[in-house]
C-alpha positions as CSV (number, residue, x, y, z in Angstrom):
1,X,0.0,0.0,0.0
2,X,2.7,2.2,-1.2
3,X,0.9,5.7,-1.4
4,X,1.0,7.2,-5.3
5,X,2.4,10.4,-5.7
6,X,-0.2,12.9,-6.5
7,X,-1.3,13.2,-10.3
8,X,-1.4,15.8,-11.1
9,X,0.7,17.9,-9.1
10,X,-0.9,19.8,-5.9
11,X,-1.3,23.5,-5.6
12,X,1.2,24.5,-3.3
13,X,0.9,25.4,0.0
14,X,1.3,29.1,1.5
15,X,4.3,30.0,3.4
16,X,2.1,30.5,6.7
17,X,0.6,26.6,6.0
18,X,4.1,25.2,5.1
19,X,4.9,26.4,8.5
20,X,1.9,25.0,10.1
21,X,2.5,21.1,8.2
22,X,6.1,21.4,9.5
23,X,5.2,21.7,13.2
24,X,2.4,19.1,12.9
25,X,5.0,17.0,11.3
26,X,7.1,17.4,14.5
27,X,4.5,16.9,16.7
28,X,4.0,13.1,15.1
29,X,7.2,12.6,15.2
30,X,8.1,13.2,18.6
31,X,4.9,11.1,19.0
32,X,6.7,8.2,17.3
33,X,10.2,9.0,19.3
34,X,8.2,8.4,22.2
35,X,6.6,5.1,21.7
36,X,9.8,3.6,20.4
37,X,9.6,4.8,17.0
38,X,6.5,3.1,15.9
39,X,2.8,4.4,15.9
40,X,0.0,2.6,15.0
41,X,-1.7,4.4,11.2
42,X,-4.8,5.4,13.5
43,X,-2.3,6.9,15.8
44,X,-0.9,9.0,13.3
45,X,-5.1,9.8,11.7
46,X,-5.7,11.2,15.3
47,X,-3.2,13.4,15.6
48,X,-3.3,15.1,11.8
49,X,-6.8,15.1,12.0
50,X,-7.7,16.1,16.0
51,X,-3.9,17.3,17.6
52,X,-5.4,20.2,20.1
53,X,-5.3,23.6,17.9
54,X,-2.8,21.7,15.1
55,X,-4.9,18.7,13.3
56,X,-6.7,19.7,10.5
57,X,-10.0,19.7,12.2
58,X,-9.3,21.6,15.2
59,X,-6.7,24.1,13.3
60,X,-7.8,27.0,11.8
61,X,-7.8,26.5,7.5
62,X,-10.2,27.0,5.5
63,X,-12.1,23.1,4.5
64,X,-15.7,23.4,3.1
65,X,-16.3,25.4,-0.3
66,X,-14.8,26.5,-3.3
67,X,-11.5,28.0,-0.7
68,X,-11.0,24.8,1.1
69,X,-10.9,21.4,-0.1
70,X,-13.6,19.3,-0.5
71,X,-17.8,20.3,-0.6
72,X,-20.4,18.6,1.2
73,X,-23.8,18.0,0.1
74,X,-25.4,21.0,2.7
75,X,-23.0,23.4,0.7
76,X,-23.9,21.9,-2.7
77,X,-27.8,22.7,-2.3
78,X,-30.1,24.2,0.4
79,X,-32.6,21.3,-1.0
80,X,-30.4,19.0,0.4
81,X,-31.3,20.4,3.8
82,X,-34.4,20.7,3.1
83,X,-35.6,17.0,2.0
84,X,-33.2,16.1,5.3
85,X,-35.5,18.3,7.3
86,X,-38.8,16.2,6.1
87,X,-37.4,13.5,7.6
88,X,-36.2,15.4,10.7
89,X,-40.1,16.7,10.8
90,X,-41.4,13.0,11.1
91,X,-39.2,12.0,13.8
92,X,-39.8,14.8,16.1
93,X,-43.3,15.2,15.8
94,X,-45.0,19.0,16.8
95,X,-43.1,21.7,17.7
96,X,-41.0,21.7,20.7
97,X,-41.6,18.0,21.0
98,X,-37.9,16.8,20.3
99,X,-34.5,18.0,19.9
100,X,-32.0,17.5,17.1
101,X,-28.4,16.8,17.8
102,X,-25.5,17.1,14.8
103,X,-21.9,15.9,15.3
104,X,-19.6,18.1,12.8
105,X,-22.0,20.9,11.6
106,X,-19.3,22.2,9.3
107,X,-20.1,25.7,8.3
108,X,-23.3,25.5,10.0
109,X,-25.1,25.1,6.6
110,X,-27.2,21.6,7.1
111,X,-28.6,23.3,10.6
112,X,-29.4,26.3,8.5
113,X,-31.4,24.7,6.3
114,X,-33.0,22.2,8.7
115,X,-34.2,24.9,11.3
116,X,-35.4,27.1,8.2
117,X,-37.5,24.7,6.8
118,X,-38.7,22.4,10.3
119,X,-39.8,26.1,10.7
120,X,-42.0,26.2,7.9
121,X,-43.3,22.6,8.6
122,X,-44.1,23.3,11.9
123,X,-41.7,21.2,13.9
124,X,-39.1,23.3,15.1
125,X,-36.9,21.2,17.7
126,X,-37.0,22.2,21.0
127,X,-33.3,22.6,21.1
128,X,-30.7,21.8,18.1
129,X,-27.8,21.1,19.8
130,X,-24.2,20.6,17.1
131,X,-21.0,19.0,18.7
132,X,-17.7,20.8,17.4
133,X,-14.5,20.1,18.6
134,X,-13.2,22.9,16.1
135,X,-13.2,26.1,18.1
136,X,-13.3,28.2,14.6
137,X,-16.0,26.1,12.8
138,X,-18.1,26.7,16.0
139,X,-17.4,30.2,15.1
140,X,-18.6,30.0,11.6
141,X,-21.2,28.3,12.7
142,X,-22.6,30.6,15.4
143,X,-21.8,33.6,12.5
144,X,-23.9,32.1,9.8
145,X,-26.7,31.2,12.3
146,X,-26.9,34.5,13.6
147,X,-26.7,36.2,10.2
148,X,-29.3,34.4,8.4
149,X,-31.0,33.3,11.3
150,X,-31.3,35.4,14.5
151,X,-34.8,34.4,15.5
152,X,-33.7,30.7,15.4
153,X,-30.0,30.6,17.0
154,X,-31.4,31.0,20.6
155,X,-32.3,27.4,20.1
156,X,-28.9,26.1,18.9
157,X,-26.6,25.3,21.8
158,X,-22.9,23.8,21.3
159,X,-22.0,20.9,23.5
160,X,-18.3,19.5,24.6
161,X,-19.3,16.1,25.4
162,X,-22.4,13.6,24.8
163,X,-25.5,14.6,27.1
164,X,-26.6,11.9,29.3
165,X,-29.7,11.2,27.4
166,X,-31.4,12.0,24.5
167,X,-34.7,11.9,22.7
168,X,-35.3,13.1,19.4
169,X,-32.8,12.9,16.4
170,X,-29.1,12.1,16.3
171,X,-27.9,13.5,12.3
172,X,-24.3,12.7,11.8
173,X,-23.7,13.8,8.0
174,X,-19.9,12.9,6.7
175,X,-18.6,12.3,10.2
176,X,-17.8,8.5,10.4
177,X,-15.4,8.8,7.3
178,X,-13.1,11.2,8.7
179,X,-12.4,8.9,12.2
180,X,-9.4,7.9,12.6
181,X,-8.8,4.6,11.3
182,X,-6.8,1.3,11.6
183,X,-4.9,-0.1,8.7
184,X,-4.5,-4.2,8.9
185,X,-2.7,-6.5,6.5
186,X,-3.8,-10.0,6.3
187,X,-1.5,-11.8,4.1
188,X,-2.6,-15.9,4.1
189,X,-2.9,-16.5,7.8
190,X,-1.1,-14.0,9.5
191,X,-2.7,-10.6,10.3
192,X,-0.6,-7.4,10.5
193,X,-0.9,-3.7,11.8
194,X,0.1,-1.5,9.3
195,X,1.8,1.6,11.0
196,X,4.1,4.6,10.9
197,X,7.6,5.2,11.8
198,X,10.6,7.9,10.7
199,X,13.0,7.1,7.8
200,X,15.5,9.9,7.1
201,X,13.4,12.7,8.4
202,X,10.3,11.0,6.3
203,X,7.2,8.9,7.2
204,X,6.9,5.6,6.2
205,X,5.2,2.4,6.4
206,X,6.0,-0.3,8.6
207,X,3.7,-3.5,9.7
208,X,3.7,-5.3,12.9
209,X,2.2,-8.6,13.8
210,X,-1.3,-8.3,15.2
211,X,-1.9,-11.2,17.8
212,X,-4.6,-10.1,20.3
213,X,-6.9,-7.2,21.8
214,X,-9.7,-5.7,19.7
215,X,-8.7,-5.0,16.6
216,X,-7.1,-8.3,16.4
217,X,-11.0,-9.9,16.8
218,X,-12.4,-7.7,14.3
219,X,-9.9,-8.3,11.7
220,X,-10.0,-12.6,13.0
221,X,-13.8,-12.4,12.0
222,X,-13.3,-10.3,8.7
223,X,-10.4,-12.8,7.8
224,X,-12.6,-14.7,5.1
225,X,-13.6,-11.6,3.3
226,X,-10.2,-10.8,2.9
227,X,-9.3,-14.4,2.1
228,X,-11.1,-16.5,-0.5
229,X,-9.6,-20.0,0.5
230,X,-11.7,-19.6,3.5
231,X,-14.5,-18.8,2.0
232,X,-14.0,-15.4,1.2
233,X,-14.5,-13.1,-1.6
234,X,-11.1,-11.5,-1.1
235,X,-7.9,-11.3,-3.6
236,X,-6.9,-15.2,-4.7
237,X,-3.3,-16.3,-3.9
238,X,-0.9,-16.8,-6.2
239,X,-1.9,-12.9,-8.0
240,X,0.4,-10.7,-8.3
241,X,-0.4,-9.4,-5.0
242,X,0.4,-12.4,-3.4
243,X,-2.3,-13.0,-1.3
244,X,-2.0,-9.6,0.3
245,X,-4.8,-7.3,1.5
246,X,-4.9,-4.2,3.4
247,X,-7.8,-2.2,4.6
248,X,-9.1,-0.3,7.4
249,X,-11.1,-1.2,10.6
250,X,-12.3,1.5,12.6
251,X,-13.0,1.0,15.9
252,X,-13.7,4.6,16.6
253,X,-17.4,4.7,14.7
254,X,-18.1,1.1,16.9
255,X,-17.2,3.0,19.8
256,X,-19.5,6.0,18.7
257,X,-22.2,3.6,18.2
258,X,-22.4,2.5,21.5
259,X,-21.9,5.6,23.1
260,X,-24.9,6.6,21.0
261,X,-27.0,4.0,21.6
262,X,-26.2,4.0,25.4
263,X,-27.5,7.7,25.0
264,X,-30.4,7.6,23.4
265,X,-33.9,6.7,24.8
266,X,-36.3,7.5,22.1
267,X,-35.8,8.9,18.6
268,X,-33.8,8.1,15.5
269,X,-30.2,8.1,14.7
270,X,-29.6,9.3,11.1
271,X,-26.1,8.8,9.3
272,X,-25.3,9.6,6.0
273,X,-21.8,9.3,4.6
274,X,-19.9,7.1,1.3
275,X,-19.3,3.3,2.0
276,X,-20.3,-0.1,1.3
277,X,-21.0,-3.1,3.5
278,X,-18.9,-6.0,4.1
279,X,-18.8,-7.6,0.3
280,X,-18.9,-4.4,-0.9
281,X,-15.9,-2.8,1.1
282,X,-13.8,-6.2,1.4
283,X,-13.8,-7.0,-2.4
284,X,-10.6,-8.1,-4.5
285,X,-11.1,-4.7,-6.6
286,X,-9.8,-2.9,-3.0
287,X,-7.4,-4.8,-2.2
288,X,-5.4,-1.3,-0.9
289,X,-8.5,-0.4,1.3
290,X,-10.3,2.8,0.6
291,X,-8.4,5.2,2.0
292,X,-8.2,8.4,0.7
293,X,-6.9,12.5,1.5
294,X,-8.4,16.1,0.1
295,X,-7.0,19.0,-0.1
296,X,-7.7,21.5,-2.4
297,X,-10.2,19.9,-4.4
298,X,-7.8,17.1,-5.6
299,X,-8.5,13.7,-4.3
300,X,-5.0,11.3,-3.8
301,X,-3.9,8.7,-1.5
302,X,-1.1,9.8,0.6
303,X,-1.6,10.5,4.0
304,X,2.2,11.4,4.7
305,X,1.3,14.4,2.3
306,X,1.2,18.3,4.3
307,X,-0.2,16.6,7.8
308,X,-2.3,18.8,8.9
309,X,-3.1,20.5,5.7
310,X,-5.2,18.1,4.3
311,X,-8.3,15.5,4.8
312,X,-8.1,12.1,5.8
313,X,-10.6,9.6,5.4
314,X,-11.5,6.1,4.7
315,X,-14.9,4.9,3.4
316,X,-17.4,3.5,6.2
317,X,-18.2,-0.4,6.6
318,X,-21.8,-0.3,7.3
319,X,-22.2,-3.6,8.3
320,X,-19.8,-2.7,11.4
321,X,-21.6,0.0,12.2
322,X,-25.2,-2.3,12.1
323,X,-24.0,-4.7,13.9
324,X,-22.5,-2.9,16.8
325,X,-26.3,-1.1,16.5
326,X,-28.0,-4.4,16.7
327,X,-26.0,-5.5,20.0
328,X,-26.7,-2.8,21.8
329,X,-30.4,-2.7,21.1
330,X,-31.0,-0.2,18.6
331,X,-33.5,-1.2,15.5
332,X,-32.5,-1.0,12.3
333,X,-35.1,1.7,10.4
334,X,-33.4,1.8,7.4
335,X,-30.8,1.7,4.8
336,X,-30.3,3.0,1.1
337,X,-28.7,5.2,-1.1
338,X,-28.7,9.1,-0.8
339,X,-30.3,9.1,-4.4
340,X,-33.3,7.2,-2.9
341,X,-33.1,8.6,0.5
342,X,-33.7,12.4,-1.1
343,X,-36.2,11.4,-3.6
344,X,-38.3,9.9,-0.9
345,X,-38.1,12.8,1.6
346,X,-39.1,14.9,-1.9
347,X,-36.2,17.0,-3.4
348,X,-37.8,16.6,-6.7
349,X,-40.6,18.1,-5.5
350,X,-39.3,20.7,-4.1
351,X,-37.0,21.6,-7.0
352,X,-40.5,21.5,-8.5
353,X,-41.9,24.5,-6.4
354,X,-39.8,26.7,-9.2
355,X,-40.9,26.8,-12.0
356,X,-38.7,25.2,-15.0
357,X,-39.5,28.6,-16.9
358,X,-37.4,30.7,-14.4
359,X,-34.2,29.6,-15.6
360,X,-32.0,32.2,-13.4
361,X,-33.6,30.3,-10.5
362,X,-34.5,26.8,-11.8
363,X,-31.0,25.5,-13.6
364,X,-28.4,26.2,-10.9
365,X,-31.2,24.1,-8.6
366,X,-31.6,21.3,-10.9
367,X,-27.9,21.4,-11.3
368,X,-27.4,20.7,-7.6
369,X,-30.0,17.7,-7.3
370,X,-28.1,16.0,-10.1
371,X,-24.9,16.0,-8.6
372,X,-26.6,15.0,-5.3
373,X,-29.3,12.2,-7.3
374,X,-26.5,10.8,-10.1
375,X,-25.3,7.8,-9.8
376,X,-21.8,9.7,-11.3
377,X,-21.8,11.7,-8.6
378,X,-23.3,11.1,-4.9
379,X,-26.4,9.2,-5.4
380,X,-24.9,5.6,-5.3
381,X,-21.8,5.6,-3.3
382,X,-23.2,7.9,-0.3
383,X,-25.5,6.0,1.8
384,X,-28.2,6.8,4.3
385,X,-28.8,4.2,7.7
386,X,-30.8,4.9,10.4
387,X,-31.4,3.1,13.7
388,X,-34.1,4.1,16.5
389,X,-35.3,3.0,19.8
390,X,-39.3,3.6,20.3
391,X,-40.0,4.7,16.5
392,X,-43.2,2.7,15.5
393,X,-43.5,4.4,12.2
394,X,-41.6,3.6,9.4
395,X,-39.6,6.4,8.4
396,X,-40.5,8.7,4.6
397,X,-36.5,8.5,3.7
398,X,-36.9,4.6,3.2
399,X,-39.7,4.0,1.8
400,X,-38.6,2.9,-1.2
401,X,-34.8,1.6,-2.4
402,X,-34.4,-0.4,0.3
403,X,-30.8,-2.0,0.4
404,X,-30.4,-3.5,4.0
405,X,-29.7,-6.9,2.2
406,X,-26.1,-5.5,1.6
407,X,-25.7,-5.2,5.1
């Protein structure tokens, strides 16, 4: 899993971010120095993703829009927040009846447009509480909500840590993808954790053996996925990979499961974000894994690149995250693609409210719901899966396209 070097070349950083990369740099190398010159992969996510006031969530660049480097569906369309809000509307019931809570609000944009339109239908949450742990997008959150927004921010409240308990609706949208993650190698019958250590001033790769703990049991059970002589639908021996297969586990969105469902007493919890389930993400076609970094708009698979500069993130295993669900008691209410998920909570309806005629208004719209509906673009690979505990009702956003047989 030799990373690529990026095709074609990347902008280049400014002097100021150059700067910045360099002392995150020295921060994960001290970190390595410290444990005896070897840190686990997800070791090295955590600390250019989430190092206090350094990692490239919790520093202070520029990542959403056009001026960072990647764009979500909230910033794509307002519709998108809007046919999410249908679905929020059905889950909380009358006003003041329920409360929404969203991990990584990003700009603020999704709450925005949620609030906005729950307010037209009536169903404005009691409190919509968003958990940040970047000081300056909680900032550009609390900006855009009071800008566009003033008569609804009073309800939005920022949280540090998970409340107790919580009824209403749990929206995590592009969140699971960016935890940290562990890489593991299995190679015939011997599992391996891929890591990190220091080579002339450089990172590099280096594998360990993996003989017990937790992430030796999750990769033990997916160990015929990743190997077709027991059973498996993984790469065949004797290619010329050798038998080899690397991909990631992440223990980190098991562990957010649980804390979510130990959390939550009645409601819904509604993820939406690009991955597979186990055939799916454990195929012979990925036999590097999924990982993958943005920054500035181009897409490439080196993590070693500008830490701190840039996004890292793996696809999610959705079967992992239903299982863990189904232990701890949650119901499954639904899984599908964001194509089907939208259409059924009624973006084409509401892309319908302007009339094709008004071209200034009607093409840029239609525009956005293609790149969020196509198959090209966001409607296939990002998925929608929600679990509940006390929800009788089925839910509108899975009503139809139902693909919890790929689980």
């Amino acid at each position: 899993m030799q990373p690529l070097s990026p095709q074609p070349p990347l902008p280049a950083p400014s002097h100021a971010a150059l700067e910045h990369s360099r002392a995150v740099k020295e921060l994960i190398k001290a970190e390595i120095a410290g444990a005896g010159g070897w840190i686990s992969f997800e070791h090295y996510m955590r600390l250019a993703s989430y190092a206090p006031g350094m990692g490239y969530y919790s520093g202070g660049a520029a990542k959403f829009g056009q001026e960072g480097d990647f764009v979500t569906a909230p910033e794509i369309s307002s519709l998108y927040g809007r046919a999410v809000a249908r679905q929020a509307a059905q889950v909380l019931g009358n006003e003041d009846k329920g409360n929404v809570l969203e991990f990584g609000a990003g700009t603020g944009k999704l709450a925005l447009d949620l609030l906005l339109e729950l307010e037209k239908l009536g169903c404005l949450p009691r409190h919509y509480f968003i958990l940040e742990v970047s000081a300056e997008l909680q900032q550009r959150q609390q900006v855009l909500l009071e800008r566009r927004a003033p008569h609804l921010a009073a309800r939005v409240i920022w949280l540090t840590q998970l409340p107790e308990q919580f009824n209403g609706l749990i929206l995590a949208n592009e969140v699971l993808d960016a935890m940290p993650v562990h890489l593991v190698r299995w190679r015939g019958f011997q599992l391996f954790e891929r890591g990190v250590e220091t080579d002339a001033d450089e990172f590099k790769w280096s594998d360990r053996p993996l003989m017990q703990g937790e992430l030796f049991q999750a990769a033990s059970i997916l160990r015929p996925l990743a190997d077709p002589e027991m059973g498996g639908v993984g790469p065949h021996r004797g290619s010329d990979r050798g038998g080899d297969y690397v991909s990631e586990i992440s223990l980190a969105a098991r562990h957010f499961m649980l804390s979510l469902s130990g959390m939550l007493k009645q409601g819904a919890i509604l993820l939406i974000d690009y991955g597979f389930g186990h055939n799916e993400y454990y195929h012979p076609q990925r036999h590097r894994g999924t990982l993958m970094c943005h920054y500035r708009h181009y897409a490439h698979d080196d993590p070693f690149y500008l830490p701190g500069l840039q996004d890292i993130t793996s696809h999610v295993d959705f079967s992992a995250i239903a299982e863990v669900a189904h232990k701890t008691g949650l119901d499954l209410l639904g899984y599908t693609s964001q194509a089907h998920f939208l259409i059924n909570c009624g973006i084409t309806e509401l892309l319908a409210q302007i009339p094709a005629e008004n071209a200034r208004d009607y093409l840029p719209l239609a525009n956005q719901v293609q790149k969020l509906l196509s198959p090209a673009e966001m409607g296939e690979l990002f998925k929608v899966i929600a679990f509940g505990k006390n929800v009788s009702t089925p839910l509108t956003g899975f009503a139809s396209g139902d693909k919890s047989r790929m689980l």
